[in-house]
N, C-alpha and C positions, 0 to 999 in steps of 0.2 A: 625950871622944873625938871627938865630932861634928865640935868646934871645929879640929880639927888635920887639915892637908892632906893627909895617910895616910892618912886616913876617907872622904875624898871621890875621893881617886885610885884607891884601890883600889875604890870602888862605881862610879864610871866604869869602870875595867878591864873588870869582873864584867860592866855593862851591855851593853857593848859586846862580851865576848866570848859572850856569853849569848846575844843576840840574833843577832849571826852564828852560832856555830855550832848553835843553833835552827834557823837557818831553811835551813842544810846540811845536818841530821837528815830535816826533816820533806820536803824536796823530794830525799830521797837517792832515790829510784828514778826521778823523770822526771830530775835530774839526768843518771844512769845514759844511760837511754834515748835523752835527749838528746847523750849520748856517741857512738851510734850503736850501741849492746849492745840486744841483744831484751827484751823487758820480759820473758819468763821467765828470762831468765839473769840481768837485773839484780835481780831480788826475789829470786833465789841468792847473788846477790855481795852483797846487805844484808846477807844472816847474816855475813857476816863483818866486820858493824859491832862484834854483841855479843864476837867475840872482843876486837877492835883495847881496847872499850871498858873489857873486863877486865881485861886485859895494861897500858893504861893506868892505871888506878887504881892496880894493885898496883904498878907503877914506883913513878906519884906519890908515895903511901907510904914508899916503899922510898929514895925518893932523895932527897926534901926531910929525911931525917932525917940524910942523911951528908954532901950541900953545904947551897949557898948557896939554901935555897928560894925568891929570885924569880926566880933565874935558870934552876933547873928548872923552875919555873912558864911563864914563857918560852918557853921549850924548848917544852914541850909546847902550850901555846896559838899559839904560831907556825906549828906541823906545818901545821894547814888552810891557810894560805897557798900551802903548798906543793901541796893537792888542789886549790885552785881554779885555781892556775896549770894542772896538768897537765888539768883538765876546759873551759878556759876557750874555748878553739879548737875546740869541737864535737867531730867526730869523735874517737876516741877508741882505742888497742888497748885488749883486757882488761887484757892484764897494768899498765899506766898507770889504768884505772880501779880497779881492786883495790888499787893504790898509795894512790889518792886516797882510796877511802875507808879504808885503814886511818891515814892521816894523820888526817883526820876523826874517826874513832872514838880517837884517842888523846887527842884535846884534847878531846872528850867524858867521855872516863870519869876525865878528871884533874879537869876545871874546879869541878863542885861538891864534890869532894873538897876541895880548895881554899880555898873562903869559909870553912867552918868551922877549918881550921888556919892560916890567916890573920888571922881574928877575934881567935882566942885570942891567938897568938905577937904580934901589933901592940896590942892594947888588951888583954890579959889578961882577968880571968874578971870581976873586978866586976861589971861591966854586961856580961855573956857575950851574953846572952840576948837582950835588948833592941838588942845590936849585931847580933848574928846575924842578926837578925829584918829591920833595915835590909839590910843584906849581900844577905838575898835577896829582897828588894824592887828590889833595884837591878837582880837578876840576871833576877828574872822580869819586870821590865819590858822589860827588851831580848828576851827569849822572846817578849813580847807583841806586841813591835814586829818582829821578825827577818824570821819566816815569813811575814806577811804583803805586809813590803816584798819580798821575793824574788817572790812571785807575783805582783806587781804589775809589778815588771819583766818578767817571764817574758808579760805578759801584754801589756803594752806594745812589746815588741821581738820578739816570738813566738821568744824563746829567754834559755835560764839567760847567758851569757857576760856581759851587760852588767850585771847584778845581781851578779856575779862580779867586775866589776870594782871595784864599790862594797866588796863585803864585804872584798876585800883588805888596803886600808888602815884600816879599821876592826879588822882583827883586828891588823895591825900597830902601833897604838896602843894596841890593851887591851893584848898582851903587852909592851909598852915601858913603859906605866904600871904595872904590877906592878912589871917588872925593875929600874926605878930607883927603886923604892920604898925609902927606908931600912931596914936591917933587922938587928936585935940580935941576930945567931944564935949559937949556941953550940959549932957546929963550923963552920969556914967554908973552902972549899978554893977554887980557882982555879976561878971561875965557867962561862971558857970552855972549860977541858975539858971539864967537865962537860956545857956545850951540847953542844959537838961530838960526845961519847960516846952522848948520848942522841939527838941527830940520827943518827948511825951507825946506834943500834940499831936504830929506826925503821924506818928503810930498809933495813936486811939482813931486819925482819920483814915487811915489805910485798914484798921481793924473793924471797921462798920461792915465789914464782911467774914470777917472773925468769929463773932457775935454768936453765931447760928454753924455749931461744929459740924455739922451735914453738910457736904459739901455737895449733895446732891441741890441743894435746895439754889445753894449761889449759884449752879449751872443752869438751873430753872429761870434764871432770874436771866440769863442772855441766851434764854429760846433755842437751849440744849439738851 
């Protein structure tokens, strides 16, 4: 399996989205702040990482079993594009930072979900174990390198934006290296609905704060 260029695209994907969305997790409250949100209200709006992150997983689950899993895969690893865009110009509304990180947290709670049903469905169980084990080696190297490079920028330019501009296309090549990955599935439906239904859902669940254009009211709502 090593030898075949699946084994390597896909542990570059992994790398690359590992290490970005790593280093979005661990700088998500000065992120935040750097938005122009009070740091008590931004370690408020974190909790609403572990929803996005749960709601994410059980998608991922739920949806690579009925399409095309790289293009769910996709899907979901793409989302963070979309919060660094909306956090990329500094200030920030709430209801646009709540966006961002539930975008975040979706491509979080899907991605390590992921290497292991990736593992298996592309090289089988044989060597399950010993692939897995690369899989996340690849994954936690980009962890190891993510966080660090963000603060380095952040520490260089005295703000997240320009380390935002890096992780952009970096995330948009892990999810591109997945989604063109060949893949032998066994139900296989029109790829791009399926994006576009799960970009929808996304965003109508990031918009449940939308809803209500007073945005005084959403700071009411985390005892601001």
């Amino acid at each position: 399996a090593i030898r075949l260029r699946q084994f390597w695209q896909l542990g570059l994907a992994f790398f690359l989205v590992g290490g970005a969305v790593s280093a979005l997790l661990v700088h998500l409250v000065p992120l935040i702040t750097d938005a122009g949100i009070s740091r008590s209200i931004a370690v408020k709006i974190a909790g609403i990482l572990g929803i996005a992150i749960i709601f994410g997983r059980l998608a991922t689950g739920y949806l690579v079993d009925r399409f095309h899993p790289p293009y769910i895969a996709a899907a979901f690893l793409i989302m963070p594009v979309l919060g660094c865009a909306l956090l990329i110009n500094g200030p920030a509304s709430m209801t646009v930072v709540i966006l961002a990180v539930v975008c975040i947290g979706l491509a979080a709670g899907s991605e390590v979900d992921l290497i292991p049903f990736f593992t298996a469905r592309y090289f089988g169980l044989k060597a399950y174990g010993k692939l897995y084990g690369w899989m996340f080696v690849a994954f936690y190297g980009g962890v190891g390198f993510g966080p660090p490079f963000l603060g380095h920028m952040y520490d260089l330019h005295g703000g997240y934006s320009q380390g935002l501009v890096y992780i952009i296309p970096v995330l948009a090549l892990g999810a591109l290296a997945v989604m063109v990955n060949e893949f032998q599935a066994d139900r296989h439906v029109n790829g791009l609905v399926a994006t576009v239904a799960l970009v929808i859902i996304s965003v109508a669940f990031g918009g449940l704060f939308i809803v209500n254009p007073n945005e005084a009211a959403v700071l009411q709502l985390f005892g601001d």
